[in-house]
N, C-alpha and C positions, 0 to 999 in steps of 0.2 A: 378541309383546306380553307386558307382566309382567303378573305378578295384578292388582296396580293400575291399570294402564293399562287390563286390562278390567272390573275393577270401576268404574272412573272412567267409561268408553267404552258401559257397559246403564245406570248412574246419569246420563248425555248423554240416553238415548233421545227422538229428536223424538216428543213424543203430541200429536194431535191437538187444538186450542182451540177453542173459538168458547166469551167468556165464563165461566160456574162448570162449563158443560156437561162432562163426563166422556165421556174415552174410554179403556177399560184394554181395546183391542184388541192393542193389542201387547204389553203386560204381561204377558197371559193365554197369549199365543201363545208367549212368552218362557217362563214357566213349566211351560207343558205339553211344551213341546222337552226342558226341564231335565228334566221329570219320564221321559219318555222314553230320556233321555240315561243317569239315574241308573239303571232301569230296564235298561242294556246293547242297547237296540234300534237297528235300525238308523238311520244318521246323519243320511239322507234321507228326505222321503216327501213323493208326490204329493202335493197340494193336495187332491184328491178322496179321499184317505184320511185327512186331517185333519179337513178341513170339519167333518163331524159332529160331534165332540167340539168340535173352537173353537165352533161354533156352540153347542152347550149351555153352555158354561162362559158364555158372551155371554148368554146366555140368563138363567143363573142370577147372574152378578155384573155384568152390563152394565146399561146403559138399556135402557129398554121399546125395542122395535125393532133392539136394534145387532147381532141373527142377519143382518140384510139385507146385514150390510157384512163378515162373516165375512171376505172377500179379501183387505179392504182391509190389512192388517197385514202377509199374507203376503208382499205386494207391497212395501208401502212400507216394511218393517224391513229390506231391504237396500240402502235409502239410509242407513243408518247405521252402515253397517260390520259389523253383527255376525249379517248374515244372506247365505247364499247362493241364488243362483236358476239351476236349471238347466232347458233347453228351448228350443223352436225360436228362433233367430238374430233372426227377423220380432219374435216377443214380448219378446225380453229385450232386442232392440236400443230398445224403446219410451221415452219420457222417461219419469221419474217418476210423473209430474200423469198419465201418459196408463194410467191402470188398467185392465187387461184384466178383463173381465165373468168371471163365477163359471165360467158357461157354458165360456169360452175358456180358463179355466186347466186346466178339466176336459180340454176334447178334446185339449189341446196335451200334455197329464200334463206340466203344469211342477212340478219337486219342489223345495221347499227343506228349508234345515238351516243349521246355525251353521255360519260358513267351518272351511276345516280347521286353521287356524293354536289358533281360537278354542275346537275340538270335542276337539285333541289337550293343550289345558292344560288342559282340563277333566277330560278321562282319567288327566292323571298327577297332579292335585293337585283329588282327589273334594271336599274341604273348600271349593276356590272356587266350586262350584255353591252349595252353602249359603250362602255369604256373597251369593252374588249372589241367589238365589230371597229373601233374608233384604231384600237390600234394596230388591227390586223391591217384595214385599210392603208393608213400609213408607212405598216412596216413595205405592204408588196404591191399597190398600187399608187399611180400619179395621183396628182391633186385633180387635175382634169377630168378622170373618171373616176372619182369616187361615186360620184350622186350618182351616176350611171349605173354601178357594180350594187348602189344599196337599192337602187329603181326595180335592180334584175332581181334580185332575192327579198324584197317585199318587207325590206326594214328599214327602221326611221332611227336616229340618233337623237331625234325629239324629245322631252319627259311625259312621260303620261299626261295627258288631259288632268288640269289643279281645278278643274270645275265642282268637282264632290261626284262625279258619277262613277261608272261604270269604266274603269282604263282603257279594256278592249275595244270600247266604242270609237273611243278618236284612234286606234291602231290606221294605219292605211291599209287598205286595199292592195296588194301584190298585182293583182291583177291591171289596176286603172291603168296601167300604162301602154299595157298593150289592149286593151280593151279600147282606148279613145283613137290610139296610131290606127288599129282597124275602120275604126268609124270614118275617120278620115284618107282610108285607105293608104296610109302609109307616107303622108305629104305637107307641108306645111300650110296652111289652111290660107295665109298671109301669101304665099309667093311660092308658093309649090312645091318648094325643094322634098327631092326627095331620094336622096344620095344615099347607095349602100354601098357596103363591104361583103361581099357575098352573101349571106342573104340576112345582114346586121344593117339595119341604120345607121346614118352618123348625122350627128348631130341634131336630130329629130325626136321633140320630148312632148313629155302630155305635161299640160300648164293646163291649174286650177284657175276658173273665172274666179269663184268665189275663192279666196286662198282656205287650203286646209286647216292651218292655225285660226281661221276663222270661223271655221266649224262649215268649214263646206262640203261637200260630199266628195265620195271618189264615182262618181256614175257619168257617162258619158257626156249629159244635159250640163254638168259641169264643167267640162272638159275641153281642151282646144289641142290638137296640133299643131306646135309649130316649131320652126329650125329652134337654134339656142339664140341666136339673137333677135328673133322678133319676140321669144317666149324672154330674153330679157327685159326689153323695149316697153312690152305690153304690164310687164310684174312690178317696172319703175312708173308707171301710168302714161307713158309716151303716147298709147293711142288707146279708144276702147271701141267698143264693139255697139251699135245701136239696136235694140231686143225688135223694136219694129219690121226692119228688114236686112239686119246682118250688115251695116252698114259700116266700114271701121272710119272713124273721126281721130284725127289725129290733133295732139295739145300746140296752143303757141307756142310753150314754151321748147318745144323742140329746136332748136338752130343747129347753126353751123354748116357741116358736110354733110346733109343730111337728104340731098336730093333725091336717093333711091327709096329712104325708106318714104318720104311724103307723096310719094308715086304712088302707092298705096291709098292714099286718104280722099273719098268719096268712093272709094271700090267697093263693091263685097266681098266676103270671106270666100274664100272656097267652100260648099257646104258639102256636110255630111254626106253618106252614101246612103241612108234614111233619115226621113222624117224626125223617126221618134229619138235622133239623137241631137237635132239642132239645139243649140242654146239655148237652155230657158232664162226667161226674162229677169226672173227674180236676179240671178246671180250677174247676169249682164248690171243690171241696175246696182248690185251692188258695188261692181267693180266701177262702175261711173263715179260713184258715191262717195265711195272709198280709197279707191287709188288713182283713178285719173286726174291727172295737173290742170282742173279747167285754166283759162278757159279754153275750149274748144274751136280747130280751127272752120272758116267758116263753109258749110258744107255746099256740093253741089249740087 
């Protein structure tokens, strides 16, 4: 197949209808293969080693309920070409319509993965995963959570690192997100918020001091929690963070309507729930450096 033909062949994807009802079970599942893919992990994997993850991403972008039907994708996206199923003869001989129970995929360890025609043009041309994660997003998710949807499944729309090294290396981290939300115990570091949906955040992100395009790590020392718009605020250099004692300093150039958020400025952050995940200095510094709008207002 060419690029096109599989760009053209996941933009086909049969999704499930009944009226406005939404179903981005296979979208999801499409996604989290890609992000695996990009990731360099293996091609295949049991159904019982996926579940959990689809089931949470279902959890967090699906309808109320649609963890119940976690299967159902695994199953049915390889009536469309771009998925493989391997496992006893009895099970894959099955039609379609006829869906083996969660139960059954588990004891059989049926595994799937992208066929290998589909897995090896993805390997030698890394840019058709992005075009296709780009348009799976598009086709069944808001613009609003996209980042969110590629935050959960641990892939970047990015290009490789053009530095001459190693590509993997500037890969992000899947993990950093929920790895700093922990550290911060699940709140915004700025003003606390820390608003769920059952047991989903909203609007609560892990923001790089050092920015990642600037070669900054995904580890926690790098890391801030905060709502979406102080993780805005802070990414346009509105305020930064002082390595001495976690002090946030907020820019002149800040105005207007702005009296909540400069309510903030001579505070401290909320710190970590350890030591060994406060801010390290280097990246505070360089955020001062580099993206704060001195000058700085005058502290307390």
């Amino acid at each position: 197949m060419t690029p096109d033909e599989i760009l053209k062949a996941f933009d086909n994807i049969r999704v499930w209808q009944r009226g406005d009802r939404r179903a981005p079970h296979k979208p999801l599942l499409i996604l989290m293969a890609l992000g695996s893919l990009a990731r360099g992990e293996k091609p295949r994997a049991e159904f019982a080693e996926v579940e959990g993850k689809l089931g949470r991403l279902l959890e967090e972008f699906g309808p109320s309920g649609s963890n119940a039907t976690r299967h159902f994708p695994f199953w049915h996206l390889a009536t469309d070409g771009l998925w493989q199923l391997d496992g006893p003869a009895e099970i894959l001989a099955r039609p379609p319509g006829a869906t083996p129970t969660i139960g059954e995929l588990r004891a059989n360890h049926v595994s799937g993965g992208f066929p290998p025609e589909i897995q090896t043009a993805f390997q030698n041309n890394p840019a058709l995963v992005a075009e296709v994660a780009r348009s799976v997003l598009d086709a069944h998710f808001p613009e609003s959570i996209r980042q969110d949807v590629l935050d959960a499944v641990g892939l970047s729309l990015e290009p490789a690192d053009a530095g001459g090294g190693d590509p993997a290396a500037r890969r992000r981290d899947p993990t950093f997100r929920e790895k700093v939300l922990l550290a911060y115990e699940y709140r915004c570091c700025v003003c606390g918020h820390d608003m769920r949906l059952k047991h989903q955040p909203i609007a609560l992100e892990a923001a790089h001091i050092k920015w990642f395009q600037a070669g900054g790590p995904d580890v926690e020392q790098n890391g801030l929690a905060l709502c979406s718009l102080h993780h805005k605020v802070f990414d346009l250099g509105a305020f930064t963070i002082r390595p001495a004692d976690y002090v946030m300093v907020f820019s002149q150039h800040l105005v207007g309507n702005a009296e909540k958020l400069l309510s903030y400025h001579g505070a401290s952050i909320q710190l970590p729930q350890s030591a060994s995940y406060l801010p390290r200095a280097e990246f505070l510094d360089w955020h001062e450096n580099q993206v704060f709008k001195r000058p700085g207002r005058d502290a307390h």
